[in-house]
Steps between C-alpha positions, in 0.01 A plus 500: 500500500778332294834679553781425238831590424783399252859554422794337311828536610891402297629374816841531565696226246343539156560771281174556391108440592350271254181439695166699412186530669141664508197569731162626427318525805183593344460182317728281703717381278863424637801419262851429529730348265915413524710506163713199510864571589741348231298598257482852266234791567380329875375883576346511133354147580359583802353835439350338184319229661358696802358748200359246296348283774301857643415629181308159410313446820436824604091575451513142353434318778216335571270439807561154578771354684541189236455816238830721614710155541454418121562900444823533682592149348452670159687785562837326554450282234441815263795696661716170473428506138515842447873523676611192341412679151716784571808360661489131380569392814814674610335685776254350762329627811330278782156683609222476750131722395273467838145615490281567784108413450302554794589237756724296243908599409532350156827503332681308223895509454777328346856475630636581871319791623324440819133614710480480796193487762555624878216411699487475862924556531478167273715588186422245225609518099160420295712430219714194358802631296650411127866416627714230519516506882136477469449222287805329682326518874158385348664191325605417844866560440577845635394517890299890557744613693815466262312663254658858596852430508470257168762656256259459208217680711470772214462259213130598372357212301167693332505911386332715276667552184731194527293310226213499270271376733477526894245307764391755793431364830192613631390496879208650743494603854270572740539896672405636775503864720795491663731282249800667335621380172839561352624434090783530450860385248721197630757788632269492832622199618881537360602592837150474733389218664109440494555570912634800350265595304188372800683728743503793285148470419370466818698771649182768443510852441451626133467304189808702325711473772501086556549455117784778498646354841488132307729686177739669795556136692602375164719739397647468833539084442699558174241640262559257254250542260244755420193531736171602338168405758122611519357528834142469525329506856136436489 
């Protein structure tokens, strides 16, 4: 039986929690979403996006695999618009929508926010990101394992409500019994390592208690950013 649990956490250094995030079991649909620091309303961003994104796939979605891609795909495109409408661009949130369809986990997302697949004690992200250290390591010119300490780590380079329009990345992975997946905002990694993050994972014991002992390590490293993470064990 899938066993989930979520929470989002201020951390210890920012003032606020702009980070938003939503879970319906029953249907197995996943969001989070980040507001963009810098700019105005992140929390409003946020909290917008992860609304509109559920309230246009939810019963929408259809049977196929291919089918939900080009759904979730359509959703941020529609929330990008709709956000850019009403703020014009001054306030932006990166977001991840994951969908789980019998054996497949289908998501689409656009910014910095990260899934991740445990299987076997192997910890692997199925995602690529929209950042500048991103694009930087695959152009060859940013080795993976400067990426974390790079001082322009943070710099996002695709978000809803940035612009009129907005590209989603769309991806598909295999699931099976056993696997644990884990969405979640770029503040996960702030101050975890993926060996972090593996070692929590596969520590056992309940769902709510690996995903609340992953918030706790980070606070504990600095708490830098906010934290927000789903959990899903399957």
């Amino acid at each position: 039986m899938m066993k989930v649990a979520a929470l989002s956490d201020r951390g210890v250094k920012r003032s606020s929690n702009e980070d938003a995030f939503l879970r319906d079991d029953e249907e197995k649909i996943f969001i989070v979403a980040d507001g963009i620091g810098g700019l105005a309303d992140g929390a409003f961003a946020s909290a917008f996006v992860v609304k509109s994104l559920y309230e246009s796939i939810r019963g929408n979605l259809p049977a196929s695999p291919d089918g939900v891609l080009t759904a979730l795909s359509t959703a941020i495109m529609r929330t990008n618009s709709e956000l850019f409408g009403k703020k014009k661009g001054s306030s932006g949130a990166t977001a991840m929508v994951l969908c789980l369809n019998g054996s497949s986990a289908l998501f689409a997302h656009a910014g910095d926010c990260k899934l991740y697949l445990l299987r076997d004690g192997a910890l692997s992200q199925l995602n690529s990101e929209h950042s500048l250290v991103w694009r930087l390591w695959r152009e060859g010119i940013l080795p993976k394992d400067e990426m974390a300490a790079h001082p322009y780590r943070n710099v996002v380079e695709r978000a809803l409500g940035l612009n009129e329009s907005i590209e989603p990345e769309t991806g598909e992975a295999e699931v099976l019994p056993g696997d644990s997946l884990l969405i979640a905002t770029d503040g996960v990694t702030a101050d975890l390592s993926m060996e972090d993050i593996s070692s929590l994972l596969n520590s056992g014991g309940v769902t709510a208690e690996r995903l609340e002992a992953l918030a706790a390590l980070s606070k504990e490293r600095g708490g830098s950013d906010n934290f927000t993470g789903i959990l899903i064990d399957l």
